[in-house]
C-alpha positions, 0 to 999 in steps of 0.5 A, spaced: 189 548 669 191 544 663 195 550 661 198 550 667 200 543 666 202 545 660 206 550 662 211 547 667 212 541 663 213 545 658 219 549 664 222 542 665 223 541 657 228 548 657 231 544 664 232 538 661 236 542 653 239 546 658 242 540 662 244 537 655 247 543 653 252 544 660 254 536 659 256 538 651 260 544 654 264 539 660 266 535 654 268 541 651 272 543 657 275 535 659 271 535 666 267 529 664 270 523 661 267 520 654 263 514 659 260 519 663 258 524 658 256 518 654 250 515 659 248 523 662 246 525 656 243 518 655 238 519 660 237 526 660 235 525 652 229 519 655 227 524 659 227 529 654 223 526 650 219 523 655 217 530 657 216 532 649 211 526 648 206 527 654 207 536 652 204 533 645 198 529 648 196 535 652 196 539 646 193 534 641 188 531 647 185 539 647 185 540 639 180 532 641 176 535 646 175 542 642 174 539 635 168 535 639 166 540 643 165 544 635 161 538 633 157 536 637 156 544 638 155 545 630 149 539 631 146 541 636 145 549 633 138 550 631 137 543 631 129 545 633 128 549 626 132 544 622 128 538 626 121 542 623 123 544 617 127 538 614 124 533 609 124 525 613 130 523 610 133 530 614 130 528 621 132 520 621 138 523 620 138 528 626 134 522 630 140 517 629 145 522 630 141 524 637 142 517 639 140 510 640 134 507 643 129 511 640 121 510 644 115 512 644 111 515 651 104 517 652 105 519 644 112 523 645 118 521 642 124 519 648 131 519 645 137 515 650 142 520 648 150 518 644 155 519 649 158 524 645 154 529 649 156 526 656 162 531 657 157 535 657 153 532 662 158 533 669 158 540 668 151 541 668 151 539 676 156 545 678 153 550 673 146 549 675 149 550 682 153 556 680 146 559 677 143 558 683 147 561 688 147 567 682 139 567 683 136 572 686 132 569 693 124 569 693 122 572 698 114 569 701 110 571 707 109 566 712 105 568 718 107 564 723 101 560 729 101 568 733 098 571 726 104 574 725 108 576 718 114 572 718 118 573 711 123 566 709 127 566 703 127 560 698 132 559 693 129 559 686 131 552 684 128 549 690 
């Protein structure tokens, strides 16, 4: 979705150089007077430039997301073994980079999560959902108050 946006203001930059170029060729020609011409591409060069600033917000905003997609990617990659393995200097650090707000319950160590991984969590619902939908039915026997056997279908996840 982003690529397409992307596209099309992308489209409406090339409209907006060609329409600076076709006013250079009226002034050329003397269809427009110096005024006109003057005040035309005025206007056309802000929005270009509008349209140029938010093509590299779009840009920039995706290297962002992607450099912090890799980041919290790279941490979280054999997080467990580097968790096991490391000295106690290594696993504070992996505990502070895991969040804040460290407790313990019935003798286990709850970690809140950093927000950096919250992108992540609006994606987990419809992700599960999809993966439901992909999941096979469990199909279990019932047998209804006659004594006969009456298949019913259970999604996996319920």
């Amino acid at each position: 979705a982003n690529e397409e946006i992307l596209k099309q203001h992308k489209l409406n930059l090339e409209k907006e150089e060609k329409k600076i170029s076709n006013l250079i060729d009226m002034r050329a020609e003397g269809e427009i007077n110096k005024e006109n011409y003057s005040k035309k591409v005025k206007n056309y060069q802000d929005s270009k430039n509008q349209i140029q600033s938010i093509i590299n917000n779009l840009e920039n905003g995706n290297k962002d997301l992607n450099q912090k997609v890799e980041d919290a990617f790279s941490f979280a990659t054999n997080l467990k073994t580097k968790f096991k393995n490391g000295t106690p200097n290594e696993k504070k650090d992996i505990l502070q980079n895991l969040g804040s707000n460290l407790f313990v319950e019935d003798r286990r160590l709850l970690v809140l999560l950093d927000l950096r991984l919250q992108p992540f969590e609006k994606y987990s619902q419809p992700l599960k959902q999809e993966l439901a939908r992909l999941e096979p039915l469990k199909i279990t026997k019932h047998y209804n108050k006659v004594g006969t056997l009456v298949p019913t279908c259970s999604s996996r996840w319920t």
